[in-house]
C-alpha positions as CSV (number, residue, x, y, z in Angstrom):
1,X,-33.0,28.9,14.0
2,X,-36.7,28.7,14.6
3,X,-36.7,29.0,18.5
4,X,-34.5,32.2,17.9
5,X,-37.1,33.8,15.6
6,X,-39.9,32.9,18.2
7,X,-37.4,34.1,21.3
8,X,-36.9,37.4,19.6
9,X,-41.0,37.9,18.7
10,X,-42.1,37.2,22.2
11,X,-39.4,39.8,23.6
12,X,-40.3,42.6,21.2
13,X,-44.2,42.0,21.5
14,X,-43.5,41.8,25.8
15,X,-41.1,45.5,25.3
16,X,-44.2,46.6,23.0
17,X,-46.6,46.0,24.7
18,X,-45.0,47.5,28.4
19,X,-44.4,50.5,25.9
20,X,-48.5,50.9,24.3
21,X,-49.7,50.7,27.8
22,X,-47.1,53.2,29.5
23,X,-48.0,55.8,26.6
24,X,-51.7,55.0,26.6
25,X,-51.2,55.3,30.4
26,X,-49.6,58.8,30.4
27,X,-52.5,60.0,27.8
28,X,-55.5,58.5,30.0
29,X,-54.0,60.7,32.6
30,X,-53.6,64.4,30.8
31,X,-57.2,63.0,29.6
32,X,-58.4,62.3,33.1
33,X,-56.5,65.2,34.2
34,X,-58.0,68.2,31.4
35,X,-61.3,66.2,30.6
36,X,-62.5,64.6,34.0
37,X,-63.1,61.5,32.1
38,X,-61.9,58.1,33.0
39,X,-61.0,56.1,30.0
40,X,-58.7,53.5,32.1
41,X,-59.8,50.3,30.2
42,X,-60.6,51.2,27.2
43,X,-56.8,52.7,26.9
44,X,-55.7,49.3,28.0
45,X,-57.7,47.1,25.5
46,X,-56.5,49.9,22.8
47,X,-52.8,49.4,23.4
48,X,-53.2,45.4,23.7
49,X,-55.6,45.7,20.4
50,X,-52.9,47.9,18.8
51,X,-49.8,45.7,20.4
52,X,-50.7,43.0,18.4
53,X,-50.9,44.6,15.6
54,X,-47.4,45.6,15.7
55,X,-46.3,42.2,16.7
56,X,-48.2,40.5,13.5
57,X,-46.1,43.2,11.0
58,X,-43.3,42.7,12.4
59,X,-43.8,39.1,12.8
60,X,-44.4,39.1,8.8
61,X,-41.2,41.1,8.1
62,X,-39.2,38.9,11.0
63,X,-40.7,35.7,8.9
64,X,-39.5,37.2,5.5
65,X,-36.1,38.1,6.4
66,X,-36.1,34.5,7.9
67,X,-36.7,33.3,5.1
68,X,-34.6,35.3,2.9
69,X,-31.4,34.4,5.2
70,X,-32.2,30.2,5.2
71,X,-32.4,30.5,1.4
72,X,-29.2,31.9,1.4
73,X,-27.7,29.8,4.3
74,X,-28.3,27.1,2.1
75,X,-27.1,28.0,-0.7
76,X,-23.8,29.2,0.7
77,X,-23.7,25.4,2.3
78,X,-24.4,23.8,-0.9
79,X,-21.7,25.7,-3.0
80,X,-19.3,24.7,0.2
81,X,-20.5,21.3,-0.6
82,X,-19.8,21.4,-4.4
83,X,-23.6,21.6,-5.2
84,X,-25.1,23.3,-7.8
85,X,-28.4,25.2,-5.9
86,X,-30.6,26.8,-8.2
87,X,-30.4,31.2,-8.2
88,X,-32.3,33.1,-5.9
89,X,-34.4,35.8,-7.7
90,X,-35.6,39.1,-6.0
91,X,-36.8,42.7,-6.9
92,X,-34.0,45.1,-7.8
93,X,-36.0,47.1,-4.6
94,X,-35.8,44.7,-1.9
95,X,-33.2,45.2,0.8
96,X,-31.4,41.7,0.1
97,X,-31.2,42.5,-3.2
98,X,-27.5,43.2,-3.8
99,X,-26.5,40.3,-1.2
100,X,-28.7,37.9,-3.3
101,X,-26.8,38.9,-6.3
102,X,-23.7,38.6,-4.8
103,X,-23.9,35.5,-3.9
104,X,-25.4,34.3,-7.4
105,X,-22.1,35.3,-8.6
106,X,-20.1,33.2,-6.0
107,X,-21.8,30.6,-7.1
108,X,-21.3,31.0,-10.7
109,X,-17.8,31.5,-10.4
110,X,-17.3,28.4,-8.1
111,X,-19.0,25.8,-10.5
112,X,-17.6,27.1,-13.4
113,X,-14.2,26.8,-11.2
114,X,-15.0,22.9,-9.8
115,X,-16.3,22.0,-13.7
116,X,-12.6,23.4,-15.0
117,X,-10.7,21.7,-12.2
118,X,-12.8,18.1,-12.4
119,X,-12.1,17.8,-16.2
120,X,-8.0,18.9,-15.8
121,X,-8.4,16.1,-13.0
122,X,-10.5,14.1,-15.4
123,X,-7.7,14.4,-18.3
124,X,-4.7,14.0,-15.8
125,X,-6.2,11.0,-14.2
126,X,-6.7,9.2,-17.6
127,X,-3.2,10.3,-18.9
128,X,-1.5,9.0,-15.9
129,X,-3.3,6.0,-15.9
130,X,-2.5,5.4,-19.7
131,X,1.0,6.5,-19.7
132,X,3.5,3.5,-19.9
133,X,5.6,4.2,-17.3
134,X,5.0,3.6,-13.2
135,X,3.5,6.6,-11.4
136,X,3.2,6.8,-7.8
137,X,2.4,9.4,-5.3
138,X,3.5,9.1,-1.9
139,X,2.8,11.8,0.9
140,X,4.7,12.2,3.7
141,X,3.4,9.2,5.7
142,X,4.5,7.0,3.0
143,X,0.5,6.6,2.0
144,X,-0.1,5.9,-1.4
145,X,-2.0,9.6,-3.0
146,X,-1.8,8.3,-6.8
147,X,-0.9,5.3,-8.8
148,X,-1.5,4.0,-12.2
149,X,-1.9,0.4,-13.7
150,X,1.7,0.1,-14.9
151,X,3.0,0.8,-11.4
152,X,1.1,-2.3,-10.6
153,X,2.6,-4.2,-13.6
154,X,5.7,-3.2,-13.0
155,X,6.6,-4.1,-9.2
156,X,4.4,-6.9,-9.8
157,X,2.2,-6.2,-6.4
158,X,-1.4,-4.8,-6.0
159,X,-1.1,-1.0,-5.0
160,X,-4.2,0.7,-2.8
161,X,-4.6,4.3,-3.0
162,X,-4.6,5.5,1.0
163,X,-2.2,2.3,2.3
164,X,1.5,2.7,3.5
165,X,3.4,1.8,0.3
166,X,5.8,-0.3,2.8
167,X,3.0,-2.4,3.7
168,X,2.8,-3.5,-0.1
169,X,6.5,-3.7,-1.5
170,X,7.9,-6.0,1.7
171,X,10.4,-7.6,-1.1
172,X,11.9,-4.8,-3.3
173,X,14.0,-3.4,-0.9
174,X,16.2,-0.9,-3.4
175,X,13.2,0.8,-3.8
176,X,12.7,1.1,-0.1
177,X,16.0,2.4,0.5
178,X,15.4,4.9,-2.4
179,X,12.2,6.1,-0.7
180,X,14.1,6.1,2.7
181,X,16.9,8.7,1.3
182,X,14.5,11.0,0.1
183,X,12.7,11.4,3.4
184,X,15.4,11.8,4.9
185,X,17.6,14.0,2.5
186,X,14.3,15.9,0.7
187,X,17.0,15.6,-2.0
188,X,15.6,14.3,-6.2
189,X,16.8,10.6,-6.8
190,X,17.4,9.0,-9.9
191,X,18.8,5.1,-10.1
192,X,18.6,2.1,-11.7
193,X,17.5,-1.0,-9.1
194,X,16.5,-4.6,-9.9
195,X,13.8,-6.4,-8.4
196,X,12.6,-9.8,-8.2
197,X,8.5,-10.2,-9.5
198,X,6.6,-13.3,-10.1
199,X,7.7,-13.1,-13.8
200,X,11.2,-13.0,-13.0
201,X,13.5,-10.2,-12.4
202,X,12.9,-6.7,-13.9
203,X,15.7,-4.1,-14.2
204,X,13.8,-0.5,-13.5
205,X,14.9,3.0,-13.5
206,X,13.4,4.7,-10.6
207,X,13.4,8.9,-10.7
208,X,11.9,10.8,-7.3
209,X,11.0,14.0,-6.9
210,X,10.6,15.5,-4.1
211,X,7.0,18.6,-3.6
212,X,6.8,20.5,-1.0
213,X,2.9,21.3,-0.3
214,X,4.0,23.6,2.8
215,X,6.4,23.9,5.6
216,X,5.3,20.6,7.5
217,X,4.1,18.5,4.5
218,X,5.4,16.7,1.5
219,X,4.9,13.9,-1.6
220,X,7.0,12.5,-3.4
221,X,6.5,11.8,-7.0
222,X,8.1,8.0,-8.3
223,X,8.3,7.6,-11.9
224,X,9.1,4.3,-12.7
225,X,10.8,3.2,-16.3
226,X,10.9,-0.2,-17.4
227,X,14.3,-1.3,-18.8
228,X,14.3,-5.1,-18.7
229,X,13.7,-5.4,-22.4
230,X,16.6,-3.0,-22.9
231,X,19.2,-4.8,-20.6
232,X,18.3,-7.5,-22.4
233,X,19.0,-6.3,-25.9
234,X,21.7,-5.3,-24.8
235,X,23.2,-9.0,-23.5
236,X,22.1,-10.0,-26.7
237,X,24.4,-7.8,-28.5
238,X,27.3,-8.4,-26.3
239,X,26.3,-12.4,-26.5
240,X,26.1,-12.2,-30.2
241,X,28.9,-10.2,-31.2
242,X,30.9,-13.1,-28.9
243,X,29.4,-15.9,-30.0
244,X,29.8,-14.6,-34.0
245,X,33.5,-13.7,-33.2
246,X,33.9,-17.5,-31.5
247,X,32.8,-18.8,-34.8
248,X,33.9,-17.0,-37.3
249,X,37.7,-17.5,-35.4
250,X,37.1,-21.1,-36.2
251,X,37.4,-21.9,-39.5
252,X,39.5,-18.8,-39.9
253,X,42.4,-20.5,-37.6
254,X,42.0,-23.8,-39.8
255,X,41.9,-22.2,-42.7
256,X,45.3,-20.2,-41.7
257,X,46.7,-23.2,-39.6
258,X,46.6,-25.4,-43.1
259,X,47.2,-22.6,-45.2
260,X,50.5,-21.6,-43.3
261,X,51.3,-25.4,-42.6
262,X,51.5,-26.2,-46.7
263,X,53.3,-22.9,-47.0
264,X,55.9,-24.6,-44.9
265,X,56.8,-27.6,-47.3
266,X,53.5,-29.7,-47.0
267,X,52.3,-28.7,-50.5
268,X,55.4,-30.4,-52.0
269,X,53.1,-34.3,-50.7
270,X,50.5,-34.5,-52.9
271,X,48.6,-36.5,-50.2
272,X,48.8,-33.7,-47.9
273,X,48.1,-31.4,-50.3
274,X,45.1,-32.5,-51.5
275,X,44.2,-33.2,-47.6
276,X,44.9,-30.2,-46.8
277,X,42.9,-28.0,-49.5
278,X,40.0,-30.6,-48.7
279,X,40.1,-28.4,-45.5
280,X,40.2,-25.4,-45.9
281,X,37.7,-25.6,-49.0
282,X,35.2,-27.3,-46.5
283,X,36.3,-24.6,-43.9
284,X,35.7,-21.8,-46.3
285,X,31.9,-22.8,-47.0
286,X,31.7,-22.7,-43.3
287,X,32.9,-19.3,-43.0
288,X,30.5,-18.7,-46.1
289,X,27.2,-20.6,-44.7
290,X,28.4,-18.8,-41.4
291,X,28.3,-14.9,-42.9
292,X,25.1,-15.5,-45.0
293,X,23.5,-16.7,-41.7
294,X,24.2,-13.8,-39.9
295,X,23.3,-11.6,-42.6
296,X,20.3,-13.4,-42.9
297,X,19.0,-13.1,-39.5
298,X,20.7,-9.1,-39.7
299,X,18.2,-8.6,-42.2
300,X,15.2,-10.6,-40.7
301,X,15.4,-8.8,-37.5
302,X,15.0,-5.2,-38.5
303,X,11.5,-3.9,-39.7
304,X,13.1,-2.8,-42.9
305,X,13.3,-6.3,-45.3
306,X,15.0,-5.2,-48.3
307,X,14.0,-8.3,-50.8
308,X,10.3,-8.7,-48.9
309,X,7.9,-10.0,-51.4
310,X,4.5,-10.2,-51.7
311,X,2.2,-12.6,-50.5
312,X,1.4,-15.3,-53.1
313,X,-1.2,-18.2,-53.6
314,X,0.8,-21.8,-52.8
315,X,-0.6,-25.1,-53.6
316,X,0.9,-26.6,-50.0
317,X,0.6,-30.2,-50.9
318,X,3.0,-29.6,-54.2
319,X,4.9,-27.1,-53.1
320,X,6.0,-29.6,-49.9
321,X,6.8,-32.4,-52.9
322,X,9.1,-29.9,-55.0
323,X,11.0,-28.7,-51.2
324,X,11.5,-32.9,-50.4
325,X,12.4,-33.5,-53.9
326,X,14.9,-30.7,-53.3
327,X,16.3,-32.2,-50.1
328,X,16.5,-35.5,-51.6
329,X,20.7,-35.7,-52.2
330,X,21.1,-34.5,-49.0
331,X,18.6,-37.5,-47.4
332,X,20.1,-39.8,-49.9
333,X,23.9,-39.1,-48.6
334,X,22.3,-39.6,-45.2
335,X,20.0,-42.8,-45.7
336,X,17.1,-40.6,-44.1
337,X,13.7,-41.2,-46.1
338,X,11.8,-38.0,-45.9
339,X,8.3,-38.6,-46.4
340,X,4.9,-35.6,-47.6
341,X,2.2,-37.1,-45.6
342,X,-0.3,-34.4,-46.3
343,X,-3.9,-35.8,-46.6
344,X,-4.8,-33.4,-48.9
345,X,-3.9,-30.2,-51.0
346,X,-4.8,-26.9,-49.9
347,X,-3.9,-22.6,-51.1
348,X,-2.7,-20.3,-48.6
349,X,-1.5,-16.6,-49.7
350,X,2.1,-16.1,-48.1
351,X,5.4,-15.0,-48.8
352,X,6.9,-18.0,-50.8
353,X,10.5,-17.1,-49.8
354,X,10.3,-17.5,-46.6
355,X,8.0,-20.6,-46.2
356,X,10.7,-22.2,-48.2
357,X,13.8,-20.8,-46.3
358,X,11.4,-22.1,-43.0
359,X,11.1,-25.6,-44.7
360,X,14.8,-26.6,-45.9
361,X,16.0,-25.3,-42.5
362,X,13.8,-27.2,-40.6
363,X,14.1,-30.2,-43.5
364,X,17.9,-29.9,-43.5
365,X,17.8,-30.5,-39.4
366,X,16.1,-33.4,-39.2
367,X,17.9,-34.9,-41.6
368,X,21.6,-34.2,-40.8
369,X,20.3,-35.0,-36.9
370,X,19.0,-38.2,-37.6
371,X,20.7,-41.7,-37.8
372,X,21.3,-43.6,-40.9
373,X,17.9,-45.1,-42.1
374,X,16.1,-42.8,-40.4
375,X,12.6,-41.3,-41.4
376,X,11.5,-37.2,-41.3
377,X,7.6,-37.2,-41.8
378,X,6.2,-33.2,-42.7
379,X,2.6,-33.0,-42.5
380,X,0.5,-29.8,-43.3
381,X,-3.5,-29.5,-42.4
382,X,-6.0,-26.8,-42.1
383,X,-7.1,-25.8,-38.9
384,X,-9.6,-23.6,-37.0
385,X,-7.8,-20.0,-37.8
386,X,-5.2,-21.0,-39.9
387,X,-3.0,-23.5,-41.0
388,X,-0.3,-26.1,-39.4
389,X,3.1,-27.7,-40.4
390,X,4.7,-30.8,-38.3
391,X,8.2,-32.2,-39.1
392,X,8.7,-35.1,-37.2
393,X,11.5,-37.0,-36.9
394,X,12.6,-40.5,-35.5
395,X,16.5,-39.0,-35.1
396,X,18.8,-38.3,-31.9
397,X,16.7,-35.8,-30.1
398,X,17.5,-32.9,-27.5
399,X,17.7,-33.1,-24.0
400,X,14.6,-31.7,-22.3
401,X,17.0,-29.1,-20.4
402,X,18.5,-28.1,-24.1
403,X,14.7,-27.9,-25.5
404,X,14.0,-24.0,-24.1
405,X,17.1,-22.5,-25.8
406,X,17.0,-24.2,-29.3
407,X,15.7,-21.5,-30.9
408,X,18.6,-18.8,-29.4
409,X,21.3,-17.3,-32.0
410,X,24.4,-19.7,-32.0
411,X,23.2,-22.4,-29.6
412,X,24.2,-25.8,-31.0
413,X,23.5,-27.8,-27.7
414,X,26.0,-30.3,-26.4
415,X,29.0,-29.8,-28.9
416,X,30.6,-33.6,-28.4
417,X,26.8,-34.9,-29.8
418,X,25.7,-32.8,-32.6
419,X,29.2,-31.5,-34.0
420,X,30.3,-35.4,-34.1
421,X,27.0,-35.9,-36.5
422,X,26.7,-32.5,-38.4
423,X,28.4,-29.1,-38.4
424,X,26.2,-26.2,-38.3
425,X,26.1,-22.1,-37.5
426,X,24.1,-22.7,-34.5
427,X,21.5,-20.0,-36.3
428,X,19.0,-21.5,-38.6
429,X,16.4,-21.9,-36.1
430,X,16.6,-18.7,-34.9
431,X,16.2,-17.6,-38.4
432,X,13.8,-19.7,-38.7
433,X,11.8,-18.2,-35.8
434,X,12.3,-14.9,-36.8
435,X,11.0,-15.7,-40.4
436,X,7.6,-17.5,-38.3
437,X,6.9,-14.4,-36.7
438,X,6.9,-12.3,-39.8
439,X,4.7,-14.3,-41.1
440,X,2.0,-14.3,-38.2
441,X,2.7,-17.9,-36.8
442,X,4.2,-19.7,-34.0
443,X,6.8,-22.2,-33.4
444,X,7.0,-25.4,-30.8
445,X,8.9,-27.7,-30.8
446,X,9.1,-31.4,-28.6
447,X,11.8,-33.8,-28.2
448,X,13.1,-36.9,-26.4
449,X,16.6,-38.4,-26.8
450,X,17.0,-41.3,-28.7
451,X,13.4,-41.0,-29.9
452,X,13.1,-38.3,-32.2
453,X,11.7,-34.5,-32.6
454,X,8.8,-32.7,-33.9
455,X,8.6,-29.2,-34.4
456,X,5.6,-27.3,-35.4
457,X,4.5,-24.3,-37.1
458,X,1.1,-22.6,-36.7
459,X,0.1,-20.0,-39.1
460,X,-2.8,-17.9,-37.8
461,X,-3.4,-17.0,-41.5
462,X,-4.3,-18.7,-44.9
């Protein structure tokens, strides 16, 4: 910019100067001519002397003008590059005046414009990144635009904002084939895929939309919905409506099998009779244990408890001697010796009603799972946030492949073992894990066959 300022001084001071001397020239001469006086170099000297003079004034108002147009050069480069240059302030009276202005107000306009359109992308960018669905944006080179952290979670990979999405998902090829059909179609999808992640396999509803940001380019917008929890509601349901109808058909069918059997002429044996009735009374407080377990855990799943109480203070130590007393014609029957070894007594506020349910179920087990002359040990002890219960036994145990489902609604394990020692609903561990949760703890449990099984309770509470 420089070199052209200087480039257009020295032409106009050459053209100025040719022009002083021609006129001073043409006036020596009518001098010369009507005066007889020769003035020849002191004309010349006069128009260099007044030559530069008129280069130095207009070099000055060249200069200024320079000037005036790099400040704005700048500024208009800065406000393209998002920059916030301070105003430029001139006389109402100069000539640059209402260009000044002018662009003053450009840049006004386009900072208040990026502020407006940096916080909407501020806001959308934390919303998306907070929503709990999968959001990806993918342009039409299959480049990652926009993702979130439950995208991420979701397909269970590590997503890069400018990488080809391919590159990433090699293994979740429904989604793939999805992505495909849009391309090709330009045509909104909506399905439900599986996939197979590190923690297992998720079952995800994938919607894509397709944009259109102009005749030769395109995203497409993936909006990923987790439904794995869902699905597997709903195979509980189906499981548990089975598994209740399975045992509820039961004792019904003995029940009416002995019932219709006596109705045929059996009742007139007394033997039989009273055989018979022994039956279908023992059958009947199976179906009863059977309904009140169900309505139990019912009741225990939904947010909504009906008889919840409130916490109350518990001596642990007593309260454990009043739940083995409780148990002890049940141990006796059995032979089982069911022993309080807690070192010491200690309060914790909880809901006494369910401790207690927690304690005979868990009591009840290892004592009907045991072998005669067996010992159940229950032990309780403070520890760092809380407090913990062990009940271990020395009975039949559970297979280690049997030990991860225990706590399932209706799982009894291998029928031909347990059902020849005890008959059970196949739910009072699961209410008993429900009942744990509610009250802020967690349940383990370890066993070996033939050795024994201890199961215990952490409350993260006292």
């Amino acid at each position: 910019m420089q070199k052209q300022v200087w480039r257009r001084i020295i032409l106009i001071s050459t053209v100025l100067l040719s022009i002083n001397i021609s006129i001073v020239l043409i006036l020596v001469h009518i001098l010369d001519t009507m005066l007889k006086l020769n003035f020849v170099w002191v004309a010349i000297i006069a128009s260099i002397v007044l030559t530069i003079i008129q280069i130095c004034m207009y070099t000055m108002i060249v200069t200024q003008r320079q000037t005036y147009l790099n400040a704005m050069t700048e500024k208009l480069e800065a406000i393209a590059a998002e920059k916030n240059p301070s105003h430029i302030l001139l006389d109402k009276g100069d000539p640059y005046y209402d260009v000044i202005n002018a662009i003053n107000k450009v840049q006004s306009f386009e900072s208040n414009k990026v502020y407006w359109l940096r916080r909407r992308e501020g806001e959308l960018s934390t919303l998306i990144q907070h929503l709990p669905v999968g959001v990806l944006v993918v342009n039409h080179h299959r480049k990652i635009k926009i993702m979130n952290a439950a995208a991420n979670q979701l397909l269970g990979v590590d997503l890069v904002i400018g990488e080809a999405l391919y590159s990433i998902i090699t293994n979740h090829y429904a989604l793939t084939a999805m992505l495909e059909n849009m391309m090709e179609t330009h045509q909104d999808q909506r399905k439900a895929i599986q996939i197979e992640t590190e923690e297992g396999i998720k079952h995800l509803e994938v919607t894509m939309v397709y944009h259109e940001t102009s005749k030769t380019h395109f995203q497409v917008v993936i909006i990923i919905y987790d439904l794995t929890e869902v699905v597997q509601l709903e195979q509980m349901q189906v499981d548990f409506v089975s598994n209740a109808s399975h045992e509820l058909k039961t004792p019904i069918t003995a029940i009416n099998g002995f019932a219709e059997t006596l109705l045929a002429g059996a009742k007139d044996d007394p033997a039989t009779l009273d055989q018979f009735l022994t039956i279908i009374n023992n059958e009947s407080k199976r179906l009863i244990d059977l309904v009140e377990d169900v309505l139990s855990i019912s009741r225990f799943s939904t947010a909504d408890v009906g008889d919840e109480k409130n916490d109350e203070p518990l001596e642990i130590k007593t309260w454990l001697d009043d739940e083995v007393t409780s148990m002890s014609r049940i141990s006796a029957n059995k032979k089982v010796q069911v022993i309080n070894a807690t070192p010491t007594t200690f309060a914790v506020n909880t809901k006494a009603n369910y401790l207690t349910q927690i304690v005979k179920n868990l009591l009840s087990n290892a004592i009907k799972y045991n072998k005669d002359g067996g010992k159940v040990v229950i032990t309780a002890q403070l520890i760092n946030e809380g407090w913990q219960l062990e009940i271990k036994d020395n009975g039949i145990g559970i297979p280690s492949k049997q030990v991860p489902r225990v706590f399932e609604r209706f799982y009894r394990g291998d029928a031909s073992r347990t059902q020849q020692i005890a008959s059970g609903t196949g739910l009072g561990l699961a209410i008993v894990k429900e009942l744990v949760t509610k009250l802020n703890g967690e349940i383990s449990l370890k066993s070996q066959v033939g050795v024994g099984t201890t199961i215990t309770v952490v409350f993260n509470t006292v």
